[in-house]
BALOBA-1460 file (C-alpha; in Angstrom, 3 decimals):
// residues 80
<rec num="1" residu="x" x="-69.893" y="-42.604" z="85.646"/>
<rec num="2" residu="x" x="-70.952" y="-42.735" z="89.463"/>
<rec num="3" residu="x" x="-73.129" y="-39.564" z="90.559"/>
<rec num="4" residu="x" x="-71.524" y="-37.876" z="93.742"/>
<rec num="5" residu="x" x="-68.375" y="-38.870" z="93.628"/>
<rec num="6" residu="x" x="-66.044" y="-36.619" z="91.725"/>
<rec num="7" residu="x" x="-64.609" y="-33.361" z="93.038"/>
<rec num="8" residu="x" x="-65.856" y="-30.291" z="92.153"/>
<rec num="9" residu="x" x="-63.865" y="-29.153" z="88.901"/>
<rec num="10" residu="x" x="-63.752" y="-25.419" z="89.158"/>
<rec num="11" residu="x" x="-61.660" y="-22.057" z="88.532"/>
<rec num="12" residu="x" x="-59.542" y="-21.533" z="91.045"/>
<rec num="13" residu="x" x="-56.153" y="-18.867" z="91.468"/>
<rec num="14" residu="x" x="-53.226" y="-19.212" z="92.100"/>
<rec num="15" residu="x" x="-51.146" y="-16.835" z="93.720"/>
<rec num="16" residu="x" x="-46.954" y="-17.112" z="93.835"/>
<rec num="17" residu="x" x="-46.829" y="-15.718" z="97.500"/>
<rec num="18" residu="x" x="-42.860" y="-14.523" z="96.140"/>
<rec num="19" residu="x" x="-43.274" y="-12.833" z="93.555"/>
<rec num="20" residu="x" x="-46.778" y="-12.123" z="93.647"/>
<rec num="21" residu="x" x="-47.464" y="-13.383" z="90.542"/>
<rec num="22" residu="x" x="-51.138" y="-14.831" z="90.228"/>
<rec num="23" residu="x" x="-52.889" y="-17.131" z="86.998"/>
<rec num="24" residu="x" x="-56.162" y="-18.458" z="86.919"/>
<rec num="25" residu="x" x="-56.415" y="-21.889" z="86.135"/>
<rec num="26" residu="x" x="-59.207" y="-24.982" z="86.941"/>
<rec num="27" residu="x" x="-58.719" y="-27.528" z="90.066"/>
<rec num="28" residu="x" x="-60.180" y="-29.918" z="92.295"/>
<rec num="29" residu="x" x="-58.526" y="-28.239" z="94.941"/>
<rec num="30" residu="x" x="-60.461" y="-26.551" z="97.653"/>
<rec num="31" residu="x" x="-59.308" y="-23.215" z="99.420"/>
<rec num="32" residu="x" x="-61.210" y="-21.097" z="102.022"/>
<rec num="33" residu="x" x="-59.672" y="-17.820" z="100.874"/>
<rec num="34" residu="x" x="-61.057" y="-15.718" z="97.883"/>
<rec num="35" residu="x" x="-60.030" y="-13.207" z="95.418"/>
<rec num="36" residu="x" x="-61.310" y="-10.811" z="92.896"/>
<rec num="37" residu="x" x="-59.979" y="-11.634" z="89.639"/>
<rec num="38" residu="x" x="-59.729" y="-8.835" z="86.571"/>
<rec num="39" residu="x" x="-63.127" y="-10.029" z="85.566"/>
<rec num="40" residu="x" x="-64.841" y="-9.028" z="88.667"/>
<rec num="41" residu="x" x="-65.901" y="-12.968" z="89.724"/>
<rec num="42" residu="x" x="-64.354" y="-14.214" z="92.658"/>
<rec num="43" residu="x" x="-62.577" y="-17.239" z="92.682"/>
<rec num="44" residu="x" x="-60.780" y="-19.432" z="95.495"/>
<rec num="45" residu="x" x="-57.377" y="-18.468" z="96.150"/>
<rec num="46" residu="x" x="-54.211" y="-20.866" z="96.898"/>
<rec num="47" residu="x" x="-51.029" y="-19.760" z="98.142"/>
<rec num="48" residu="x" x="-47.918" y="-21.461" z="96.533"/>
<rec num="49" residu="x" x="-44.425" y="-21.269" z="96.925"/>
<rec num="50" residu="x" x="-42.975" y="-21.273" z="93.498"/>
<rec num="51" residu="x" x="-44.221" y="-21.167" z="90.048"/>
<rec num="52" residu="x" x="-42.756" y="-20.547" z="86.495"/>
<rec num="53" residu="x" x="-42.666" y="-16.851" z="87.701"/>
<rec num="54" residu="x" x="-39.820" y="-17.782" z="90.181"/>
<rec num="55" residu="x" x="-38.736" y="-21.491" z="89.262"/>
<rec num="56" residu="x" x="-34.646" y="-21.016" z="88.206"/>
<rec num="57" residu="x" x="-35.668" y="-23.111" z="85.327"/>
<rec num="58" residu="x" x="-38.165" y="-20.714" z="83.901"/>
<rec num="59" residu="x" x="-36.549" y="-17.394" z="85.329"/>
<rec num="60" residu="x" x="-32.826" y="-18.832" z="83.465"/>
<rec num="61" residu="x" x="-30.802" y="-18.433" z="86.750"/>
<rec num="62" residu="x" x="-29.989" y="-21.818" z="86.413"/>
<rec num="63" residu="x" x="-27.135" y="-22.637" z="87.903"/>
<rec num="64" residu="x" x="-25.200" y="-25.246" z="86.706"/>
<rec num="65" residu="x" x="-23.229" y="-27.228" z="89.333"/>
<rec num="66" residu="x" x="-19.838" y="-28.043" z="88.637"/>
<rec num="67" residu="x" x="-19.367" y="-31.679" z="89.460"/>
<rec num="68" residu="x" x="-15.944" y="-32.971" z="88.112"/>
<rec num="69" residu="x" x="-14.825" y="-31.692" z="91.954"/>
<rec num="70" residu="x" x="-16.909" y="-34.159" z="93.581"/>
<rec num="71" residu="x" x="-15.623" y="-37.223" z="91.266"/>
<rec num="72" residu="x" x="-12.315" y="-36.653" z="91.101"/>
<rec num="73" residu="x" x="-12.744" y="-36.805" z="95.108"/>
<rec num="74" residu="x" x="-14.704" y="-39.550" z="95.223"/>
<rec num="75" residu="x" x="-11.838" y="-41.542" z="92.953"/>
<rec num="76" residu="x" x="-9.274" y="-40.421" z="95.040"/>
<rec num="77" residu="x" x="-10.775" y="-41.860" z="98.336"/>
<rec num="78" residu="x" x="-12.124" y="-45.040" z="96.824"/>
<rec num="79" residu="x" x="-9.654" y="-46.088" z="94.113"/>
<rec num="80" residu="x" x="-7.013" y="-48.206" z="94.789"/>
């Protein structure tokens, strides 16, 4: 492999900004913010929107569209 040209692999947090919900994980990913995580290192810190703490997927409010509605609308309007 080529010297100098990979990102930096490191530990990095993330933090669900929602739910507050925060896992330490590794990433390329740089961040200018910092936080002290339970084993007194500080890490970089990045701010996301949703993660399996709040995902409907993971949480099980899925909610499960009912689409027969829609097609028997569409067939109306477009059948002949």
């Amino acid at each position: 492999m080529k010297a100098d040209i990979h990102p930096e692999y490191r530990e990095v947090v993330f933090q669900d900004v929602t739910s507050d919900f925060k896992f330490l994980t590794r990433s390329t990913i740089s961040s200018k913010e910092t936080v002290k995580w339970e084993d007194g290192n500080e890490y970089p810190l990045v701010k996301v929107e949703i993660s399996s703490a709040t995902h409907p997927f993971y949480t099980g409010q899925n909610k499960i569209m009912d689409t027969s509605g829609r097609i028997d609308k569409f067939k109306r309007r477009y059948t002949k």
